[in-house]
N, C-alpha and C positions, 0 to 999 in steps of 0.2 A: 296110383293105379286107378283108372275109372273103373267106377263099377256100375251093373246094370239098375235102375229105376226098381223098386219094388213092387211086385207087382200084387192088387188088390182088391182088384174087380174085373168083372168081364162087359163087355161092350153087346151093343146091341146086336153083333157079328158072332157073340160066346165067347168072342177069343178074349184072353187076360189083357187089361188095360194096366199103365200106368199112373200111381197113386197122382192127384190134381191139386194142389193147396190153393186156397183163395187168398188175398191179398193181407188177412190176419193170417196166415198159416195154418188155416184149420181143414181136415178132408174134404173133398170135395168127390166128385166124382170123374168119370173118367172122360176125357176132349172128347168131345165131338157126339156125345151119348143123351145129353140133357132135352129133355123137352118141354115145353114150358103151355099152358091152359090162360088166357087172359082175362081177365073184368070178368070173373065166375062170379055173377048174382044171384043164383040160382043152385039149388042139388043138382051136383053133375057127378057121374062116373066119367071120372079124367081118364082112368088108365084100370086098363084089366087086366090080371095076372102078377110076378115076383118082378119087384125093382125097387128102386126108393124112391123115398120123399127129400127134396132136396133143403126150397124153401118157399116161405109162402111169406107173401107181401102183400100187408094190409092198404090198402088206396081208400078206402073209406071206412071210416071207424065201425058205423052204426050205432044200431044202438042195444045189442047182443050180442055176444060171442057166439064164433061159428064152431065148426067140428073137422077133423081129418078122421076118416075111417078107413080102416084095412077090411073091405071085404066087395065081392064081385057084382053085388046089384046095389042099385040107391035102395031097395025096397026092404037090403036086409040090414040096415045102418043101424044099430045098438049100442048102448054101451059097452057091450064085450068087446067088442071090436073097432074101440076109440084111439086113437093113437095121439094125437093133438088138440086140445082146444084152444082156438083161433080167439088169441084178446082185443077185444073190439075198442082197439090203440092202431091208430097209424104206424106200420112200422115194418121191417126186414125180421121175421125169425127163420133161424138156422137150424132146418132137425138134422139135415142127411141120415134118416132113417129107415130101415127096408119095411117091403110091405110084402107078403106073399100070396094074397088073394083078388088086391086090386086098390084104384087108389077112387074114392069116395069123399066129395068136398060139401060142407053142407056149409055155408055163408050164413052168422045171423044174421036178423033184421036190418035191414038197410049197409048189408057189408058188400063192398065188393073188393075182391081178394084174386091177385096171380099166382099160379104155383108152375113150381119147376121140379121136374121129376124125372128117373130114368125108367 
């Protein structure tokens, strides 16, 4: 007997999406919802307001580790409000984690980093 997709998130529309698994079987988020920031060298506010963090890919190591912040301005970027430090290693990390104030990328020294988020 088929049964329906569970459902697990809401899409950029509010309405309930169906669960997404990536190619290791780990959650993902929902088709067609993801957006993605490229070659961020610099403090960017990616994204304002509740979503998540999906993943962020290191393109240049540097020579510092950077930051992921949950909060609505670059100017109020703290440790309270740290979600991620970015290892300044070449490489794919996987948070899919939510944020509810905004999403805030701080690159170390010589990093440049892509992130995808809803």
């Amino acid at each position: 007997m088929p049964q329906s997709p569970y459902y697990v998130s809401k899409n950029q529309s509010n309405a309930l999406a169906p669960l997404v698994l990536d190619a290791n079987g780990k959650s993902l988020l929902a088709a067609g919802s993801l957006s993605s920031s490229l070659n961020v060298t610099a403090l960017d506010l990616v994204k304002v307001g509740v979503g998540r963090v999906a993943k962020v890919v290191v393109l240049t190591a540097g020579s510092a580790p950077g930051k992921i912040s949950d909060v609505a301005t670059t100017g109020g970027v703290a440790a309270a409000n740290l979600i991620f430090n970015i290892p300044n290693t070449v490489g794919i990390y996987e948070l899919d984690f939510p944020i509810a104030l905004g999403l805030v990328v701080t690159p170390g020294t010589g990093q440049v980093l892509s992130i995808s988020y809803v």
